[in-house]
C-alpha positions in Angstrom: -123.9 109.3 -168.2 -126.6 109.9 -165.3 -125.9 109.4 -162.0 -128.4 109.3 -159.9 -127.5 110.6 -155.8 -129.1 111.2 -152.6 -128.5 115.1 -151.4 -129.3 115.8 -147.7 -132.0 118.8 -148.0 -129.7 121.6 -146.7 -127.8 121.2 -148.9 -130.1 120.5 -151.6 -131.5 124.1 -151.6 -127.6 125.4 -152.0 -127.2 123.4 -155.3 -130.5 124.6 -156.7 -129.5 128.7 -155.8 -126.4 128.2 -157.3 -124.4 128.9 -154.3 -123.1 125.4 -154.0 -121.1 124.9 -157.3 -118.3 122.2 -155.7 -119.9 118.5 -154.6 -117.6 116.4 -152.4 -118.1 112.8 -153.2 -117.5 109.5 -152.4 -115.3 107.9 -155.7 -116.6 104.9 -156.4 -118.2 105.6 -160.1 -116.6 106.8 -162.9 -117.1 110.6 -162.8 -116.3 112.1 -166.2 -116.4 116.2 -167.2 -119.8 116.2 -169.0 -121.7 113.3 -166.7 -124.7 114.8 -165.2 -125.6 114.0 -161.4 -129.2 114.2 -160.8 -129.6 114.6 -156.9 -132.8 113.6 -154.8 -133.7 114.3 -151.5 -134.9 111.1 -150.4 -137.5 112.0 -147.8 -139.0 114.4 -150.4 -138.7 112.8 -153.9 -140.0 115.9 -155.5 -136.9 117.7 -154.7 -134.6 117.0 -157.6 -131.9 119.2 -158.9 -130.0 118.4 -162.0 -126.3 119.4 -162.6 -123.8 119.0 -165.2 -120.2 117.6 -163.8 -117.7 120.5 -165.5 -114.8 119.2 -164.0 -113.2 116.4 -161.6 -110.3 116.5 -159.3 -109.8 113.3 -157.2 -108.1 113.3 -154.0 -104.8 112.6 -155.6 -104.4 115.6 -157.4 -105.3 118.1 -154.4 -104.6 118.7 -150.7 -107.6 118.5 -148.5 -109.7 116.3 -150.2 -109.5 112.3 -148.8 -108.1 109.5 -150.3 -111.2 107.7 -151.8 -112.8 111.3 -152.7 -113.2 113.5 -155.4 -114.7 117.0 -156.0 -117.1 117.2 -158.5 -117.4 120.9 -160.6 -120.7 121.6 -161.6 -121.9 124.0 -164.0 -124.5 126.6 -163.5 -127.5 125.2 -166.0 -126.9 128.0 -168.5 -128.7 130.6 -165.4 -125.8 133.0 -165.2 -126.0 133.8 -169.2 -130.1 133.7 -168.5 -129.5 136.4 -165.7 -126.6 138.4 -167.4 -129.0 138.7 -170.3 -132.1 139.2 -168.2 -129.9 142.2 -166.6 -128.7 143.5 -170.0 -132.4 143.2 -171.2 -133.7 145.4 -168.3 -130.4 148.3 -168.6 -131.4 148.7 -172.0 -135.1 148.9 -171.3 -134.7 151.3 -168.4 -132.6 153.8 -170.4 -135.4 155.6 -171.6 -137.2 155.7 -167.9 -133.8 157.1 -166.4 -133.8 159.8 -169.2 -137.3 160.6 -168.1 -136.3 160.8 -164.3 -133.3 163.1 -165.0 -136.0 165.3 -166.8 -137.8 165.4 -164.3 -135.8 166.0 -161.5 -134.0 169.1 -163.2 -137.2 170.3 -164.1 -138.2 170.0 -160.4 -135.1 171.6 -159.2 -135.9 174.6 -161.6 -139.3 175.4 -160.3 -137.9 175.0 -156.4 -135.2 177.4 -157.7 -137.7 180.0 -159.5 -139.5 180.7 -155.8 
């Protein structure tokens, strides 16, 4: 299911980076692990961020979080296995270039040492 949700935009930006991973709601819908919340700023429509609901605690089951609440998980859009890979991509490529730079540098050290 798709909920649709206003974001305030500070927050909004937060969501998007990946730095806001926990949403604090109001429970009155029927938020189930797997539901995806797609959140608008309302003044600026074109700012959307989609988010899948990993997990849900309501207020019930945890200490600090009002009664009529719930905190809503939300996964990370498959970004940290982009970036993990991206970063695994780039060590491998980059192998060969520090071989050349530790070349290099001994072979610099050498000549300052032969004067």
């Amino acid at each position: 299911m798709i909920h649709e949700l206003k974001i305030n935009e500070r927050w909004y930006y937060h969501v998007r980076d990946l730095t806001k991973n926990v949403e604090i709601r109001v429970h009155d819908r029927d938020y189930q692990a797997g539901d995806t919340l797609l959140m608008t700023v309302p003044e600026k429509g074109w700012l959307r961020v989609e988010r899948r609901i990993t997990h849900v605690l309501p207020a019930g089951l945890a200490d600090g979080i009002g009664h009529g609440y719930v905190a809503l998980s939300l996964d990370d859009g498959g970004k940290l296995a982009e970036v993990e890979e991206r970063a695994r991509r780039a060590e491998a490529s980059n192998a060969p270039l520090r071989g050349t730079i530790t070349r290099l540098t001994r072979e610099v050290r050498e000549l300052r040492g032969a004067r």
